[in-house]
N, C-alpha and C positions, 0 to 999 in steps of 0.2 A: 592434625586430624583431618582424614578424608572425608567424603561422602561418596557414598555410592550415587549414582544415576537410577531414577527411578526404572522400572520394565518399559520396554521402547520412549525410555526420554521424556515421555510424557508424565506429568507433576500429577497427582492424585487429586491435591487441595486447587480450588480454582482460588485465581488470584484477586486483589483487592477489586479490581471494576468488575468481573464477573461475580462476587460475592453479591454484588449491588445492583447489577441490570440484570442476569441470572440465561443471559442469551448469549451464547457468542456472534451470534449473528447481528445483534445489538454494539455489542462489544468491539465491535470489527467496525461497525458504520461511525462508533463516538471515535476509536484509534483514528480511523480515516478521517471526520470531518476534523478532529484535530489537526493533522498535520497539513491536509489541507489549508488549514487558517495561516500554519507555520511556514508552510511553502511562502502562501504571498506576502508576510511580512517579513521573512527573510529575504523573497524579491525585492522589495522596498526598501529593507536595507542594504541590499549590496548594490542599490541604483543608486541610493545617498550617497555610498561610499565608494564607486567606482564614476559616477557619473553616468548621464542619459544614454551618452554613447556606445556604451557597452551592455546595452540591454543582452544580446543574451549570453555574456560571459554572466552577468546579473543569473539570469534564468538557470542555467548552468550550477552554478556556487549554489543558488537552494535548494535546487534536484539536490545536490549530490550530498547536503546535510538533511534534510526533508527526509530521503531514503533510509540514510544511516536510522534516525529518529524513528520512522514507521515501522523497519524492521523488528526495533527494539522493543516500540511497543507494543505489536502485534506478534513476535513471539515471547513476552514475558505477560504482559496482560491480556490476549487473547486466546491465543492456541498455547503456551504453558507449557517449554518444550523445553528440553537441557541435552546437551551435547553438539555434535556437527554442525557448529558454531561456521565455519565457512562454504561446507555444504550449503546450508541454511540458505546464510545470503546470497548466493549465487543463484540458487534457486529461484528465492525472493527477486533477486535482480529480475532474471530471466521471466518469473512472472510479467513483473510488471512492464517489460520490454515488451510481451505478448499481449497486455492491454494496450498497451500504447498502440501498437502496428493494428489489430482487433478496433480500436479507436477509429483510426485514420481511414481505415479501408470501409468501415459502416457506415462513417457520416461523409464520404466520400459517394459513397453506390446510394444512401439517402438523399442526397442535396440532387448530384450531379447528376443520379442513373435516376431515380424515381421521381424526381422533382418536390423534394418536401421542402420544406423553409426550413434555413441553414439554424437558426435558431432553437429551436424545437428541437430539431431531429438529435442534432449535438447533445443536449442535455436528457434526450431518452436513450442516447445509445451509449452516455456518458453512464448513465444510470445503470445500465444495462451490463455492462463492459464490470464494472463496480461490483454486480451481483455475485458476475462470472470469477471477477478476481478473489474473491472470497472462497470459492469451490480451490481455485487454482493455488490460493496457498496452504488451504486447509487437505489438501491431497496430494503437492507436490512442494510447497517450499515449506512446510512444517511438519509430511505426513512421518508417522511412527509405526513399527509394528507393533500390533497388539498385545 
């Protein structure tokens, strides 16, 4: 027994966290602060398990499980999408390759060009970059036609 795909992939019923915080924008910052938390405990574990030396093979190994996980839970419990299952991730990848570089280059022309304190400015442009990625997956690594 098949199922059909819903009209542009997109699920009708919103999923169990959206049933419950009723935002995706909500929805998207609890997926993220999650994996966030998962990122640095999977750091901590692969510095257990490979040793200090290898921090960032360490770094590395939870990027590259951290993403897999983020993916999954932001398109099943946020954006609520079905199909272009490799589209998708690539997309997703590519987003967040474009925060990352977006990252680098903010808090680079903040500290270095304008002189703001390297502290601060990381964590508002960190914020900032976060809002942006949101728009970015919600329009290009999960968008659907209507």
């Amino acid at each position: 027994m098949t199922t059909e795909a819903p009209a542009g992939g997109v699920l009708d019923t919103p999923g169990p966290l959206l049933r419950i915080v009723r935002r995706q924008e909500l929805a998207f910052a609890i997926v993220g602060g999650f994996n966030t938390l998962l990122g640095m405990v999977l750091v901590v574990f692969w510095l257990q398990l490979l040793g200090d030396g290898r921090p960032g093979l360490a770094v590395a190994a939870a990027y590259a499980i951290s993403t897999v996980v983020a993916f999954a839970g932001h398109r099943t419990l946020v954006f609520r999408v079905h199909g272009r299952l490799v589209r998708d991730f690539l997309a997703f990848c590519g987003v967040n390759a474009g925060g990352l570089i977006l990252n680098v280059v903010l808090v680079e022309l903040a500290v270095t060009g304008l002189g703001f304190p390297a502290e601060p400015a990381s964590v508002i442009v960190m914020g900032l970059v976060a809002v942006l990625s949101f728009f970015g997956h919600r329009y290009i690594s999960f968008r659907r036609a209507r």
